[in-house]
N, C-alpha and C positions, 0 to 999 in steps of 0.2 A: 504493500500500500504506500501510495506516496505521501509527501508532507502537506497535500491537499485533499486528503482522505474523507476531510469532515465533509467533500461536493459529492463522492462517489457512489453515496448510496441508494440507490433505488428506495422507492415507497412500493413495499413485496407485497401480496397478499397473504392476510393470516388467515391461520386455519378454523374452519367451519363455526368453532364454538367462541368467537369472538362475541356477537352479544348474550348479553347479560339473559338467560331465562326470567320469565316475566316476575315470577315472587323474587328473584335478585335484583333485578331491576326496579321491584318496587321499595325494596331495603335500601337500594344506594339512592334514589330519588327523594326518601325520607332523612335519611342522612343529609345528602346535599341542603335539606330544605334549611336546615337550622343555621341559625350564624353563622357565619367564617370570616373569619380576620384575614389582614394580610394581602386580598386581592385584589388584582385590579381593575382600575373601572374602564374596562371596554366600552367600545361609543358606538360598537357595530354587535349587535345579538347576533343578527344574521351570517356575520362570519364567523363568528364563535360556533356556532353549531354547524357550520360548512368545516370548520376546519377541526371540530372535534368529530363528524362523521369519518373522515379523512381517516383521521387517527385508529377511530373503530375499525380500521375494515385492514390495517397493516400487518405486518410481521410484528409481536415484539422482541423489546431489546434481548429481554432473556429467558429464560425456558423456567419450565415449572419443575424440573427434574434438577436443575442447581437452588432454587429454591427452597424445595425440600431438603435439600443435601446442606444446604447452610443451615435451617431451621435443625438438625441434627445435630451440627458440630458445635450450634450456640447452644446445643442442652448440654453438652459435651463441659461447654466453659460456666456455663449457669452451675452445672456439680462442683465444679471447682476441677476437672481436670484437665482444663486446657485455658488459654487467656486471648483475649480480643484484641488486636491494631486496627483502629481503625483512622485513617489519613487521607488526607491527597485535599486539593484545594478549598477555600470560603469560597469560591465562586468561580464555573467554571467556565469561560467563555467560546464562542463558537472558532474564535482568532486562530485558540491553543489547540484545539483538536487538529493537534498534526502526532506524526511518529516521533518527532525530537522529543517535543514536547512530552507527550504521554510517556514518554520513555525514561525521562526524567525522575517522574512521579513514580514508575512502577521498580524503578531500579533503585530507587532511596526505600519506600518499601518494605521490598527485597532484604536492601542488608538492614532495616530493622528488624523487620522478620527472621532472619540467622540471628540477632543479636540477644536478643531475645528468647530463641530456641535454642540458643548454645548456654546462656544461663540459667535461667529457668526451670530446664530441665522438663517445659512442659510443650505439648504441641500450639502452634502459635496458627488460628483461626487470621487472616488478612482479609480485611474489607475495604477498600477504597473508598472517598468520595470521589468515584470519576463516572463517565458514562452517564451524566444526570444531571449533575450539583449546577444546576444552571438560572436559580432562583433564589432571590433572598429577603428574608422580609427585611423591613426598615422602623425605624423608631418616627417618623412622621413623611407625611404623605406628599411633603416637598423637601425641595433641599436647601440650602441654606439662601443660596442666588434664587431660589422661590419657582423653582423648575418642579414638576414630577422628580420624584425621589428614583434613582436606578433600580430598578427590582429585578436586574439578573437578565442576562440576554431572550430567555424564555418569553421575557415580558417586553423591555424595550429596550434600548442602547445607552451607552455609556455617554456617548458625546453629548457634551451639554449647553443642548439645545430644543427647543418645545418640540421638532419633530421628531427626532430621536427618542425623547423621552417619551413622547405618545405611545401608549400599552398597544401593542399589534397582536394579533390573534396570530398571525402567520409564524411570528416566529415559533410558535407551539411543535409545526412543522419542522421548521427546521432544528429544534432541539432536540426532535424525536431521530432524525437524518444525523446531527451531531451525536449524538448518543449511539448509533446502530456502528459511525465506524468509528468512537472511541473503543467501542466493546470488541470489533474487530482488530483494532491493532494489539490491546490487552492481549485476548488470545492469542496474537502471532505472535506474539513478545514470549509469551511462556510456551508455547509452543515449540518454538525454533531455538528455546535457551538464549534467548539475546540478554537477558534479563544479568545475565554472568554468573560465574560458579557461586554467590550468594545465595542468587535466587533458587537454588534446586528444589529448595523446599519447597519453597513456593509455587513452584514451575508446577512439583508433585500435589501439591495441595489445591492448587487453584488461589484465583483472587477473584474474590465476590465484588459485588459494586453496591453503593451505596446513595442517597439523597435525601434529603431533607422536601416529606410530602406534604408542599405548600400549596402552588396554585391546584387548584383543586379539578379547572376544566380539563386541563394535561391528566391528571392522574383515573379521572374518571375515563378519559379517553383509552386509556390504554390496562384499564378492566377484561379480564379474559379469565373462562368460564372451566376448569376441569369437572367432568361428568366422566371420567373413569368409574364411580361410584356413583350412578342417577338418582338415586333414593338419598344422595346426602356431597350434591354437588360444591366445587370451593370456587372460591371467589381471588383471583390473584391480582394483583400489580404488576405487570411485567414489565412497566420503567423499571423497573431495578430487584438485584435479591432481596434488600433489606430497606427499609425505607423510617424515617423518624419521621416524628412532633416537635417542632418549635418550641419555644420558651415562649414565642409571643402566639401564639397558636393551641395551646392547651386545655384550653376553656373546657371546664366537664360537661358544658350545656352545646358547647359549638360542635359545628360539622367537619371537621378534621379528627376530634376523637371518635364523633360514631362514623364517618367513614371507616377510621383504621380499626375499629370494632371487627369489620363486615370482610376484613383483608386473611389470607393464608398464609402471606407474608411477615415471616419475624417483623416485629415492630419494634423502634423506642422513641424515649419521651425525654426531652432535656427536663430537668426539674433546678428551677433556681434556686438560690434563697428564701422568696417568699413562698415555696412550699412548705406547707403543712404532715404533717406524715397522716393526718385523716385524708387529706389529700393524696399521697400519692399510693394508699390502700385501695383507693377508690378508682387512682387508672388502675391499678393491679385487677381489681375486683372485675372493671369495665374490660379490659386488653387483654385479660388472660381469665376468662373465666372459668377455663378447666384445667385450671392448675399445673399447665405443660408448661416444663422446661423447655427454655429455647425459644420461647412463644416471644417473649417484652424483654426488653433489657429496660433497664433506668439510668439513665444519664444525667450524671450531677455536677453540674459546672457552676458551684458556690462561689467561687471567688476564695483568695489563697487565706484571705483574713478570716471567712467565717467558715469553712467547711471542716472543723475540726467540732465547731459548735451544733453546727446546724444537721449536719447531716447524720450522728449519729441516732436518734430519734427516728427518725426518717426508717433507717434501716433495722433497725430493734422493730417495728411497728410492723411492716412489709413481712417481715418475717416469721413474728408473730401466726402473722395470718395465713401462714402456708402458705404461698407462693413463692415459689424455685426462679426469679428473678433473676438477670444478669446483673451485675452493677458494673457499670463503666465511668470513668474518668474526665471526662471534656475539661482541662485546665484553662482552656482557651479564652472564652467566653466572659467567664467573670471577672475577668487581671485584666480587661482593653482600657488604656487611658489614651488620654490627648497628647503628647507632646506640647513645649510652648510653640515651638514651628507650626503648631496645628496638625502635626500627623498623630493618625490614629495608631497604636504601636501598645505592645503587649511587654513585660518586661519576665525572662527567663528565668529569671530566680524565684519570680511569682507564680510560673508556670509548672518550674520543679517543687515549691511549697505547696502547693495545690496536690499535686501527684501524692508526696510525704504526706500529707495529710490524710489523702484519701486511703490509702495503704495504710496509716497509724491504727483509724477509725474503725475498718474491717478487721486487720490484727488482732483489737483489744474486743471486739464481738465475736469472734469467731467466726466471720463470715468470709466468702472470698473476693478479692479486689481482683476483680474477674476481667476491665481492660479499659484501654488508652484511646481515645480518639479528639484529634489532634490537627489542628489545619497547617499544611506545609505544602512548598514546592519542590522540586527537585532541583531550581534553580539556587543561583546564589545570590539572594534577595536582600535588602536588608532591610526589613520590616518591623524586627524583634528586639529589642535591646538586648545586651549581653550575652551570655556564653561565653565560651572561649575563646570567640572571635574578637569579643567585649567591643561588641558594636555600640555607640554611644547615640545620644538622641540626633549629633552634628554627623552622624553617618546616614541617618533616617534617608535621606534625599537621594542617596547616590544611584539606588538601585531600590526603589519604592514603589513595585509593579503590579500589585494587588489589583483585582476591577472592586474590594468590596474592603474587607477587615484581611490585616495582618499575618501572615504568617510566618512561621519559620522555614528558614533557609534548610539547604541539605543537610548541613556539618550541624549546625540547629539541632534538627532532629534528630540526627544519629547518636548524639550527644547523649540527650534526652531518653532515646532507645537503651544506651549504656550505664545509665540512670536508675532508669527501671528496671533494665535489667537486674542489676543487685539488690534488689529491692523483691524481685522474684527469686532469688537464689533462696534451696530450702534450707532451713532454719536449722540450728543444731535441736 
């Protein structure tokens, strides 16, 4: 595939059971109907429904047989015998979907994933945010120069200007065309060992894809029906293996949680600070109603200052109530501050506090600190303060390439990888 991969893909036809049967159909209709945050105000119905038919009648990006196979290996980590990475960009634009590029991401990775499985001593589950991560919600619905706020190529463009910034239904389209040949270069990648002797494991294991299920007419479009069992048909996602809930999105009354009610696809849920742990019993209760491992993870990106406070409650309470949960790490999220230059930038001592935290927390409960997910590039960015590299805030500009929030650089991550590592090493 070449470095213009993201034009090559055809709109396939999918196979027969692409719409929803009619009592499915009337659960995600009911769903839909309730609130949803987060989306955008299109100015044309009419191509919203032209171009979510589109969608219905496609290939999707991924099979229900990797699906399953990850919903397996996360009950695998939910027990506590294997641990979760989950990486790759905030926000993924249609520019990147080339082979350099993807290659970058899947080759950092990679030698997390060895670095990790060579300490740890446990098998290392790899999930990407690639292949998807093409939407993002925002904290207000303009931007600062009083434009449309960017909500991710899915929706509009970066350039800023009113018509760019105008919500287009089409790109829906094209995220789904981005996405069919990020997924195709992934697999060449590990298929052909390009990935380099790091990646073996992962070459062997696979790398699932990942995204954050926001705009809701995308995710609904790409609904697809398994009736292997007719008497007790599922309902998949096949944007992606695994798909999350926002922090700004998690309303127990909105239509983002009962969509992912309705889903076969493992699910998580970031949970912030101002969660409650009657709260997050209650996604448990809603997300995983029969009590399967591998089902929900819970993702808790407190910030590095309260998540020694906050979240043990949290996880005493979930536990409590019988459900076999994953817990994962997002240190990301809660450490973003402003620089005085005005860039938005995460600082890496906060990011590894965060991690120490989360790991102290589960330790002293006996629960397992089951995994990492982490916004990074493969490039060499400098978005992050500190590290090794001891990037200061007067570095921030040099190489500040983000389309949304910050991430860490390659050597960033691996660091971070090396971190955790010993933090997985088992205990005398």
């Amino acid at each position: 595939m070449t470095e213009q991969a993201r034009t090559a893909s055809p709109l396939a036809p999918a196979r027969p059971s692409s719409p929803p049967p009619n009592r499915l159909s009337a659960a995600v209709d009911n769903a839909l109907a309730r609130p949803a945050a987060q989306q955008p105000q299109w100015s044309d119905a009419g191509a919203v429904h032209r171009v979510r038919a589109v969608l219905e009648s496609v290939a999707p990006v991924v099979r229900v047989e990797e699906v399953d196979r990850l919903r397996a290996r996360l009950a695998a980590v939910a027990g506590g015998h294997a641990f979760l990475l989950q990486g790759g960009d905030c926000a993924e634009t249609f520019a990147q979907t080339t082979e350099r590029y993807i290659a970058g991401t899947v080759h950092t990775l990679s030698r997390m994933t060895a670095v990790l499985t060579a300490a740890g001593r446990l098998p290392v589950v790899t999930v990407g945010r690639v292949a998807g991560q093409y939407g993002k919600p925002r904290s207000a619905p303009l931007d600062p120069s009083g434009l449309p706020s960017y909500r991710g190529d899915i929706v509009n463009a970066v350039e800023a200007t009113a018509e760019a910034r105008a919500p287009d239904p089409d790109r829906m389209v094209r995220a789904y065309v981005n996405s069919r040949a990020a997924m195709a270069v992934v697999n060449a990648l590990l298929a052909t060992g390009a990935v380099g002797p790091a990646g073996r494991a992962l070459a062997t294991s696979g790398l699932f894809t990942s995204h954050e299920a926001l705009l809701l007419d995308y995710e609904r479009a790409m609904l697809r029906v398994d009736a292997r069992d007719p008497d007790a048909p599922k309902l998949y996602d096949l944007s992606s293996h695994f798909l999350w809930i926002g922090e700004r999105t998690r309303q127990l009354d909105g239509a983002h949680i009962a969509f992912a009610e309705l889903l076969a696809n493992p699910v998580g849920i970031k949970i912030g600070p101002t969660t409650t742990p009657e709260q997050a019993v209650e996604y448990a209760e809603r997300l995983d109603p029969h009590k399967e491992a591998g089902r929900l993870t819970l993702i808790s990106r407190m910030g590095s200052a309260r998540v020694r406070q906050v979240l043990p409650p949290i996880v005493e309470k979930v536990t409590a109530s019988g459900h076999t949960v994953l817990w994962q790490c997002d240190p990301m999220h809660g450490n973003t501050v402003t620089s005085g230059s005005g860039y938005k930038t995460r600082h890496f001592d906060h990011i590894l506090s965060e991690v120490r935290g989360f790991f102290e927390v589960h330790r002293a409960l006996g629960t397992h600190p089951g995994g990492l997910h982490v916004e990074l590039t493969g490039g060499d960015v400098t978005e992050c303060l500190g590290g090794a590299q001891r990037i200061s805030a007067a570095d921030l500009h040099r190489r500040y390439e983000t389309a949304c929030d910050p991430r860490l650089n390659r050597a960033q991550a691996l660091e971070l990888a090396s971190l955790v590592a010993e933090m997985l090493r088992p205990r005398p």
